[in-house]
C-alpha positions in Angstrom: 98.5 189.0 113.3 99.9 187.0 116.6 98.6 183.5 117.3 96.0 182.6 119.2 96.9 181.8 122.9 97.0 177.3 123.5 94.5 177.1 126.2 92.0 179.4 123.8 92.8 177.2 120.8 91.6 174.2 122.2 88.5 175.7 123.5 87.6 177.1 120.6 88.1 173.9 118.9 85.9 172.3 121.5 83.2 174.6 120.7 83.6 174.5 116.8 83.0 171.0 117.0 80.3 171.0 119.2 78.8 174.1 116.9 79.2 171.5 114.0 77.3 168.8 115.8 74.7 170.9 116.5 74.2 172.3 112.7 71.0 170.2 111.6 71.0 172.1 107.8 73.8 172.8 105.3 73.9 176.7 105.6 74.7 176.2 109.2 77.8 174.4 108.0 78.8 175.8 104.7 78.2 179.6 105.9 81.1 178.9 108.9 83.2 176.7 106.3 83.6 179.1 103.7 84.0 182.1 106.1 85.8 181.1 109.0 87.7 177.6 108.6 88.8 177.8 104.7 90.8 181.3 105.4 92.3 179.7 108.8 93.7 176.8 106.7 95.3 179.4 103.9 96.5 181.2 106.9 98.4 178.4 108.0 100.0 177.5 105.2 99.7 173.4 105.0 97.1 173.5 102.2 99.1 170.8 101.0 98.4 168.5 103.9 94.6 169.7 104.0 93.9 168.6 100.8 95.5 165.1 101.5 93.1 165.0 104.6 90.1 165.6 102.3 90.7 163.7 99.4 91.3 160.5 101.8 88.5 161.3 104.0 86.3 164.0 103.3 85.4 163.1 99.8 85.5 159.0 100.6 83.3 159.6 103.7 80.9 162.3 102.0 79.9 160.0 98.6 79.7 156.9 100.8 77.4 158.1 102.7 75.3 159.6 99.9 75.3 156.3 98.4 74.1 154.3 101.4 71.2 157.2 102.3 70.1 158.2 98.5 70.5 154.5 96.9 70.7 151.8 99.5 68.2 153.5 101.9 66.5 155.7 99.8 65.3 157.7 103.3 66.4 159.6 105.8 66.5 158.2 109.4 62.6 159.0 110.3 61.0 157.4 107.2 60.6 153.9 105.9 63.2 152.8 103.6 62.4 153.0 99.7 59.9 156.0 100.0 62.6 159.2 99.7 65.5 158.8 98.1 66.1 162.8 97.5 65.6 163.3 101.1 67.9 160.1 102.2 70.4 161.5 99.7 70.1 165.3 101.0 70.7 163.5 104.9 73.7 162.2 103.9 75.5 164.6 102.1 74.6 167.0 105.2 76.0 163.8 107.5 79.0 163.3 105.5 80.0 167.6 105.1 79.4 166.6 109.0 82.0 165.0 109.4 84.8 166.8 107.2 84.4 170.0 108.6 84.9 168.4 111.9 88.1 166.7 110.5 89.2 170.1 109.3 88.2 171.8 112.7 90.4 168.8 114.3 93.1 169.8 111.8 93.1 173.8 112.6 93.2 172.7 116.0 96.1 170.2 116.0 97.8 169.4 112.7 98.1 172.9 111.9 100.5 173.8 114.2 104.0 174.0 113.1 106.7 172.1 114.0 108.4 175.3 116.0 105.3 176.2 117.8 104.5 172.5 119.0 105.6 172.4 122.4 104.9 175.7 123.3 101.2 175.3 122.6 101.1 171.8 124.3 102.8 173.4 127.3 99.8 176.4 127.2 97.4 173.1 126.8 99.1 171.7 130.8 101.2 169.4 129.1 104.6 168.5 131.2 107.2 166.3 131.8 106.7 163.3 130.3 103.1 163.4 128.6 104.7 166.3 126.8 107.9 163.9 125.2 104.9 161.4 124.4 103.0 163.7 122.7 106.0 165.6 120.8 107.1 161.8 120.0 104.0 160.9 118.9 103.7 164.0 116.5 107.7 162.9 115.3 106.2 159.9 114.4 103.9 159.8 111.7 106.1 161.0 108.6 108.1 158.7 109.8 105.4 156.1 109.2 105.6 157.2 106.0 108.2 157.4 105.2 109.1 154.0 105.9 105.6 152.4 104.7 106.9 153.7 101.5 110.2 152.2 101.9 108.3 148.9 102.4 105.7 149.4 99.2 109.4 150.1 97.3 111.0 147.3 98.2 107.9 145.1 97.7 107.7 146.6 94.3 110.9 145.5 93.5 110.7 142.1 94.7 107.8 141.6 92.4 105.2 141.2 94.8 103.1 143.7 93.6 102.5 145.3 90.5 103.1 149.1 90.1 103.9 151.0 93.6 100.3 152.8 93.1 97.3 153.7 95.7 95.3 150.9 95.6 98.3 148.2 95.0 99.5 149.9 98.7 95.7 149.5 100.0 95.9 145.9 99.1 99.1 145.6 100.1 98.2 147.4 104.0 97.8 144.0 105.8 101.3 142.6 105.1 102.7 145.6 105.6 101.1 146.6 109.0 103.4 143.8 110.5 106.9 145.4 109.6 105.3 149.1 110.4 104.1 148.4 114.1 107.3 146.9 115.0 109.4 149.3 113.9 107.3 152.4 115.4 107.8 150.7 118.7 111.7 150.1 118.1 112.0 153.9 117.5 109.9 154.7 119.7 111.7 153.3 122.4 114.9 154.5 120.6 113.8 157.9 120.6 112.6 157.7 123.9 116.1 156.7 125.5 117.6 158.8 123.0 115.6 162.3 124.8 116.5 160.8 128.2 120.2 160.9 127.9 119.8 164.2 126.6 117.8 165.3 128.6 115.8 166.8 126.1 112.8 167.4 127.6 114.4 169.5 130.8 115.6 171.4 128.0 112.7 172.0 126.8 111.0 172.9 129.5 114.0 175.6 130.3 114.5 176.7 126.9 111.5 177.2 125.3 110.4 180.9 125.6 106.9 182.1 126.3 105.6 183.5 123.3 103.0 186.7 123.1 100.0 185.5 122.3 97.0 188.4 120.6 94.1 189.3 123.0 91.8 190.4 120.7 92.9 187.6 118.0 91.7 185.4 121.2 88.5 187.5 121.8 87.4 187.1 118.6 88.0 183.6 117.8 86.0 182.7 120.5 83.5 185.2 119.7 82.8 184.0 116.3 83.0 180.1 117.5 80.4 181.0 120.0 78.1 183.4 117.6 78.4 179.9 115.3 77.1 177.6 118.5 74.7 179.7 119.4 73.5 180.2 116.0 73.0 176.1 116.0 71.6 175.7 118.8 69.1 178.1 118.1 68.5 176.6 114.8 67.9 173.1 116.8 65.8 174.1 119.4 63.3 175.8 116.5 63.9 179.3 117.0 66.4 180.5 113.8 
């Protein structure tokens, strides 16, 4: 099965999102989550990465809001505080599955792509020139973040000044680090940045990378099911489902 073409990748990311929004009831957004964006993410193969993205924010996001609506509140927006903790509970669970599947949607849409297919789907997107490098750069970046956040944790570790090299030791440890990390994203950044321009690595680029053949009907339908998903909401929302 051939990729999706770029420009139709973002739109239908656009409109997943929007269809997610629009969801007002957990069947709206379970029904497309378990049919449509769970076998996209095993199709691309970083299930790995996903499930780092939801145990740091989709879980986190989903009982915190649960907590705050069903204990705290105990009601959803439209009733006094104290009077329904079941429904307060229920409107945040809904809020908080909300917000994953719109973190997974954003993940299909962006983090998903692979390394090799990167600037040929930014270049489908419009992307040129120099907001291309930035954007490849960017993307180059972040392992590199960690990569070297661990390198600071490590040798903070060593020094003593923590206690074990664990989650919550780096968590507590994220405000003395954050000094060392920013200043040496923007040294190789800048580094990478002259690097590409004496290579000319972006001409290159630009030259070299072949257009790839994109599926039709892979396109049709994407868009096709995003849509039916929209409309679906929207229907739901304006009283008629």
């Amino acid at each position: 099965m051939r990729a999706p073409h770029p420009k139709v990748r973002a739109l239908a990311t656009a409109l997943a999102i929007a269809a997610a929004l629009a969801s007002r009831n957990l069947p709206l957004l379970l029904v497309p989550y378990a049919l449509g964006i769970l076998p996209l993410v095993l199709m691309s193969r970083k299930i790995g990465s996903y499930l780092r993205l939801i145990s740091v924010l989709g879980v986190p996001v989903v009982l915190a809001l649960v907590m705050v609506w069903g204990v705290l509140v105990a009601a959803p927006p439209n009733e006094p505080p104290q009077t329904n903790a079941a429904g307060g509970a229920l409107f945040g669970l809904e809020t908080g599955v909300r917000i994953m599947i719109m973190a997974s949607i954003a993940f299909l849409g962006f983090a998903a792509v692979s390394p090799r297919e990167r600037a040929p789907v930014f270049r489908g997107w419009g992307l040129r020139g120099d907001m291309l490098g930035a954007v490849l750069g960017a993307f180059a970046l972040v392992p590199e973040l960690g990569e070297r956040a661990d390198q600071v944790i490590t040798a903070r570790y060593a020094r003593g000044l923590i206690g074990r090299a664990r989650w919550y030791h780096r968590l507590v440890s994220l405000p003395r680090i954050l000094r060392p990390l920013i200043a040496w994203s923007l040294r190789s950044a800048m580094q990478r940045a002259e690097l590409w321009e004496h290579r000319r690595v972006i001409q290159r680029l630009e030259i070299q990378t072949p257009e790839r053949r994109y599926g039709r009907w892979e396109s049709v339908a994407l868009v096709g099911l995003v849509s039916a998903w929209l409309a679906w909401s929207l229907a739901v929302l304006a009283g008629v489902g």
